[in-house]
C-alpha positions in Angstrom: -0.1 6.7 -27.9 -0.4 7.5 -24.1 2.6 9.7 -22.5 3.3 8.9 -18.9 6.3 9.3 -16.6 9.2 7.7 -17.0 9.5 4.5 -14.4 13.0 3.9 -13.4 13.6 3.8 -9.7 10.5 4.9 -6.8 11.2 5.2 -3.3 7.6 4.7 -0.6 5.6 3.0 2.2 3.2 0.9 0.9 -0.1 0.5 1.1 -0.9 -3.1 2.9 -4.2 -4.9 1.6 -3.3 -8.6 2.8 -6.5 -9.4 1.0 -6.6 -12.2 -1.2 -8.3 -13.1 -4.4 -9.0 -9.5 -4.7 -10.7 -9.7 -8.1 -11.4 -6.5 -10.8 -14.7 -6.5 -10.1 -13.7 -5.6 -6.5 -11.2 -3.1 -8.1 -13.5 -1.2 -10.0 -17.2 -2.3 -10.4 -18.8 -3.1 -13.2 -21.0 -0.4 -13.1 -17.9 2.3 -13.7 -16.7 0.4 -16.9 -18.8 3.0 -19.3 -16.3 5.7 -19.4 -13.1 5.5 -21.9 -11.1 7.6 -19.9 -9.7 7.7 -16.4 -11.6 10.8 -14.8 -12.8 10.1 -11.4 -11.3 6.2 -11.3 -9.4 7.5 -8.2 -12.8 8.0 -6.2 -14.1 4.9 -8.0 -11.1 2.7 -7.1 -12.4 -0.2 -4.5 -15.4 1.8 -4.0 -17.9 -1.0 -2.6 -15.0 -1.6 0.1 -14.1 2.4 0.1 -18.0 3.8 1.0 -21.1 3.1 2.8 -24.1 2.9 1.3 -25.1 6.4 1.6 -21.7 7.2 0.1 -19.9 8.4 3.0 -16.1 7.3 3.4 -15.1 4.0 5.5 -12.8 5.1 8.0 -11.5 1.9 8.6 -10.5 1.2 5.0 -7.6 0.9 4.4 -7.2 3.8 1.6 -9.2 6.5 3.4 -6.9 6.7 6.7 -4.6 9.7 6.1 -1.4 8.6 6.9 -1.8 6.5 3.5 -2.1 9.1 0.9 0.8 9.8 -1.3 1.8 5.9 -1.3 2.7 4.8 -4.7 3.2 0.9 -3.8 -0.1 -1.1 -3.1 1.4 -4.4 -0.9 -1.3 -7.0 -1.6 -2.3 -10.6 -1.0 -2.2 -13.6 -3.2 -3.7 -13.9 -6.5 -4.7 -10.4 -7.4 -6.5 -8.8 -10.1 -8.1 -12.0 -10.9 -11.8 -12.0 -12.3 -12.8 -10.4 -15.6 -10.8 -8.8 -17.9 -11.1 -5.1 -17.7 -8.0 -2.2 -18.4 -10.0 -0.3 -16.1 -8.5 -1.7 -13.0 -5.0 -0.6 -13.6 -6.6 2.7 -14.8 -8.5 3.1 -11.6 -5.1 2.3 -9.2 -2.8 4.0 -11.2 -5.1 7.3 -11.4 -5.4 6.9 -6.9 -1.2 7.5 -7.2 -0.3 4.2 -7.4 3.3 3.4 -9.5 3.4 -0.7 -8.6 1.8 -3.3 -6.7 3.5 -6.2 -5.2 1.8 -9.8 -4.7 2.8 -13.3 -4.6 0.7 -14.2 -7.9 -1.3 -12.1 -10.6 -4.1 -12.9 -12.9 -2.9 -13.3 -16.1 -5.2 -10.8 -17.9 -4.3 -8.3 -15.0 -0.6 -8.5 -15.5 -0.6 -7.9 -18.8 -3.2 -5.2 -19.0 -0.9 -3.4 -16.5 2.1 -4.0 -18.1 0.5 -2.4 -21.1 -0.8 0.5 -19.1 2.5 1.5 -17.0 1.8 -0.4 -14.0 4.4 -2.1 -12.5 3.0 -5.7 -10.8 6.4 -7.6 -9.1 6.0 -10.8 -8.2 7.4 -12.4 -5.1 7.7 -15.6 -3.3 4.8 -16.2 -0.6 7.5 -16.5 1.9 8.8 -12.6 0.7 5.3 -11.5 0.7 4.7 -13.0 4.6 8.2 -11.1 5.0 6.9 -7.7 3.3 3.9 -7.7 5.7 6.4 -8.6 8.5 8.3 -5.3 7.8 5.0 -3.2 7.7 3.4 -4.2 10.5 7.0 -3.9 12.4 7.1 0.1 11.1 4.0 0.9 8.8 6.3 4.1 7.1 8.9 2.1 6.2 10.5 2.6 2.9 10.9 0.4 -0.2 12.4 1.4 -3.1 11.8 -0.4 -6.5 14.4 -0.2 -9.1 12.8 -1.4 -12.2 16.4 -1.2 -14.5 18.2 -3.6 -12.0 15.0 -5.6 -11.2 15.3 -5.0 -7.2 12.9 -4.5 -4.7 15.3 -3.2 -1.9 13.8 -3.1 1.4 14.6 -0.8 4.4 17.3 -3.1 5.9 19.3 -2.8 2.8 18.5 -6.5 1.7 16.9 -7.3 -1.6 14.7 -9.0 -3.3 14.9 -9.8 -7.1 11.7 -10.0 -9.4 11.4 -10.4 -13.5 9.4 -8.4 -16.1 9.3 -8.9 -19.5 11.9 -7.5 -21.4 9.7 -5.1 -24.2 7.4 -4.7 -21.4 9.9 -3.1 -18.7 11.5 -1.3 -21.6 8.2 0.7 -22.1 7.6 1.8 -19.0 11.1 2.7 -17.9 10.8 5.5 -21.5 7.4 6.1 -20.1 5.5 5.3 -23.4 3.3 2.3 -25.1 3.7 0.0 -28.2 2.3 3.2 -30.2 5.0 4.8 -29.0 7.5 2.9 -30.1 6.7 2.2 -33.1 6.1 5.8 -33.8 9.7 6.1 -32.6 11.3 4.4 -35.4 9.3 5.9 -37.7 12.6 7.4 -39.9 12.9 4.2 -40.4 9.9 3.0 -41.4 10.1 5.4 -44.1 13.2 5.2 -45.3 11.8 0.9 -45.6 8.5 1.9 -47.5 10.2 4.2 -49.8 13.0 0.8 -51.2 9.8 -0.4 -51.6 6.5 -0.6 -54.4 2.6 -0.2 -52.4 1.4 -3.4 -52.0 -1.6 -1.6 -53.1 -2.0 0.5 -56.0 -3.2 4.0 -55.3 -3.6 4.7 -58.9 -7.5 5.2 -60.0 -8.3 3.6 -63.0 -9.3 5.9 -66.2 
């Protein structure tokens, strides 16, 4: 069971990556897939865009100017998180700070693996998205605040834009927990059903 903070409403400037067709490998390579937890998958997130060669930060990325740390919202371009299935990529963006990411279309795999992991992905229309980046290149600290119980993305005009989440899936990360969780949750329950009823099994060693 993995604990995490409850999701219900988050308020933030985004972080725009128009980029499309941004795949996992891209998100975090290959070559930081051996660990099986998520230490140091902030410095490793987009790390063949995020450093030179000799290791040294790209200033012009977009992650390493200043003014974007302590976004939670990653704005990004079409199709994202496509490539090969890995739960390391929501790891990776969700251990940099990030809550959500907004695009106009996600890979399958993606989506669910960061449903499953607490990471919000909300789907708009490409003509929202074009009208997302619109808004952040108009005032690159404006606000947007997500409300994940009403569905809402409400933008800095007041105006907003509905998206859909699976049901189970949005109910998970608005408690902050996982399908361990739950099910661990009801577990009064589970007992009070297994003890109505014989093991399927018998537990009892021959003589």
């Amino acid at each position: 069971m993995i604990a995490r903070e409850p999701f219900s409403s988050v308020t933030s400037a985004v972080v725009p990556f128009g980029r499309n067709d941004i795949d996992t490998d891209q998100i975090i390579p290959a070559r930081f897939l051996k660990t099986v937890n998520r230490d140091g998958l902030a410095d490793q997130l987009f790390c063949d865009w995020r450093y030179f060669s000799d290791g040294s930060p790209n200033p012009e990325f977009i992650l390493n100017r200043p003014e974007m740390a302590g976004r939670s919202v990653l704005l990004a371009g079409d199709n994202f998180g496509c490539g090969s299935s890995r739960e390391h990529a929501p790891w990776a963006l969700m251990a940099w700070g990030f809550r959500a990411v907004i695009s106009s279309s996600f890979a399958d795999i993606f989506r669910n693996n960061a449903l499953k992991n607490g990471l919000l992905p909300i789907v708009v229309s490409a003509e929202d998205l074009e009208r997302l980046f619109a808004i952040v290149e108009a005032d690159p600290a404006a606000p947007f605040t997500i409300e994940l119980e009403a569905q809402e993305l409400r933008l800095p005009d007041g105006a907003a834009i509905g998206f859909v989440v699976d049901a189970f899936a949005r109910r998970m990360i608005l408690d902050g927990t996982d399908e361990l969780g739950y099910l661990l949750s009801h577990e009064p329950q589970i007992s009070a059903y297994e003890a109505t009823h014989p093991p399927r099994v018998s537990t009892v060693q021959p003589s």
